[in-house]
C-alpha positions as semicolon CSV with decimal commas, in nm:
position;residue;x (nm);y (nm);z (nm)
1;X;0,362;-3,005;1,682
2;X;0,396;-3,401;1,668
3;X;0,157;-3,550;1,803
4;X;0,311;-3,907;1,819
5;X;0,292;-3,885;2,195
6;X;0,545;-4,195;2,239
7;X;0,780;-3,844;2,193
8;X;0,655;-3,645;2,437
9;X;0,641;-3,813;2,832
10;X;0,384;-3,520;2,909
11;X;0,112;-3,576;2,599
12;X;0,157;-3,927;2,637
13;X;0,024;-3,938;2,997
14;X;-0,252;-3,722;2,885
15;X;-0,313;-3,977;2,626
16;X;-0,327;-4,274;2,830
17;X;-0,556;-4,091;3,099
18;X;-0,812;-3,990;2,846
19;X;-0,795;-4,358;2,619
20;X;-0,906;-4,495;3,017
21;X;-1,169;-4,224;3,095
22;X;-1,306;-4,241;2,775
23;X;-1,328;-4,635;2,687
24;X;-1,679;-4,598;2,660
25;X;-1,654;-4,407;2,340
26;X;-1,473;-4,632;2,187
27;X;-1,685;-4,950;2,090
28;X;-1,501;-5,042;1,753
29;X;-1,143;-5,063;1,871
30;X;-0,955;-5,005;2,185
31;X;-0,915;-4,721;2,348
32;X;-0,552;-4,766;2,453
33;X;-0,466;-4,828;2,108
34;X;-0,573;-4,445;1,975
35;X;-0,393;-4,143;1,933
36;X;-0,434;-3,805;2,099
37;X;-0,610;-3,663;1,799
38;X;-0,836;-3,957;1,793
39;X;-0,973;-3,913;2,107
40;X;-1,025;-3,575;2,060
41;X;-1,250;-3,648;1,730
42;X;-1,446;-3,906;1,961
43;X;-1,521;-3,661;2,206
44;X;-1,602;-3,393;2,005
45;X;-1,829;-3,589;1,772
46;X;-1,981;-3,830;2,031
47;X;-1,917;-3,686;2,400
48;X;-2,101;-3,486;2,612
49;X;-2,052;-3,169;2,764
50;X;-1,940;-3,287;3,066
51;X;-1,662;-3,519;2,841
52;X;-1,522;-3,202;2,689
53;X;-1,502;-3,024;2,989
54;X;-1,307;-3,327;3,097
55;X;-1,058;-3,266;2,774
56;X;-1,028;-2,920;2,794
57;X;-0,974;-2,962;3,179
58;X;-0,659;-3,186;3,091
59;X;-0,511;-3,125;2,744
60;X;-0,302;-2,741;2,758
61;X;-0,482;-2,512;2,570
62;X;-0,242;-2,474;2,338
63;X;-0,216;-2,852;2,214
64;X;-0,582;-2,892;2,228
65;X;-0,604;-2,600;1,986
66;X;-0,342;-2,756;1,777
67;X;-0,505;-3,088;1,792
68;X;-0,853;-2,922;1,677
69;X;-0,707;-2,740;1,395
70;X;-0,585;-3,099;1,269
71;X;-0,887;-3,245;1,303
72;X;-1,096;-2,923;1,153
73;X;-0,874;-2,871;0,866
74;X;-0,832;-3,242;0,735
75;X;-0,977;-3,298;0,389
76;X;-1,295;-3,461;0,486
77;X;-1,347;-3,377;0,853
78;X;-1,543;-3,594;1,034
79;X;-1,682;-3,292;1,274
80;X;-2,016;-3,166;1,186
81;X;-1,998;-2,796;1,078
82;X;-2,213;-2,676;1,379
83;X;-1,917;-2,837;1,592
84;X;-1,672;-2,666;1,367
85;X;-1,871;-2,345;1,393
86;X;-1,894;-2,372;1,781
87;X;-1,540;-2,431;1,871
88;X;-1,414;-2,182;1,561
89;X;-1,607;-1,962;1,763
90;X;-1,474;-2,073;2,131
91;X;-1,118;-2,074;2,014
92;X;-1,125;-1,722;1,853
93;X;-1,033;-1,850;1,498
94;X;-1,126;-1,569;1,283
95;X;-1,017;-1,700;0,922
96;X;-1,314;-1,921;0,957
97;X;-1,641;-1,869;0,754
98;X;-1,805;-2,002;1,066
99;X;-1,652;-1,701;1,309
100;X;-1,924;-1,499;1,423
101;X;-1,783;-1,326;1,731
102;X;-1,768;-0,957;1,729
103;X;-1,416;-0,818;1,760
């Protein structure tokens, strides 16, 4: 999936909700500026619960899986691997050495 949401009227919204809801987690540049993925990384690396309720709430399953697997699979992720373990785990991934979940 692209994820250039200037493509796509419905991940764009979702974009521009989260860049508002989230400005506080973005200190070094502005928030309106980022992409879907990025705010994704912030909130997974820096949010709290309650934040990715907030995501998961409003991004389709289906892209926020997508958007995960981009962020989990880049070269050098930025997640930790406990946060890579956790939502491996949450999102039933089960090629991942982190997938612990009982069939």
């Amino acid at each position: 999936m692209d994820y250039d949401t200037k493509n796509s009227p419905r991940l764009e919204a979702i974009r521009q909700d989260l860049s508002k809801h989230f400005k506080h987690l973005f200190w070094d540049t502005s928030a309106e500026k980022v992409s879907l993925p990025a705010i994704v990384e912030r909130v997974l690396i820096y949010g709290t619960m309650d934040d990715v309720r907030y995501i998961y709430r409003k991004i389709p399953l289906k892209d926020f899986k997508e958007i995960y697997l981009i962020l989990r699979n880049k070269k050098r992720p930025n997640l930790a691997k406990r946060t890579i373990a956790f939502w491996d785990n949450q999102l039933g991934i089960k090629d991942s050495p982190y997938y612990v979940l009982g069939e």
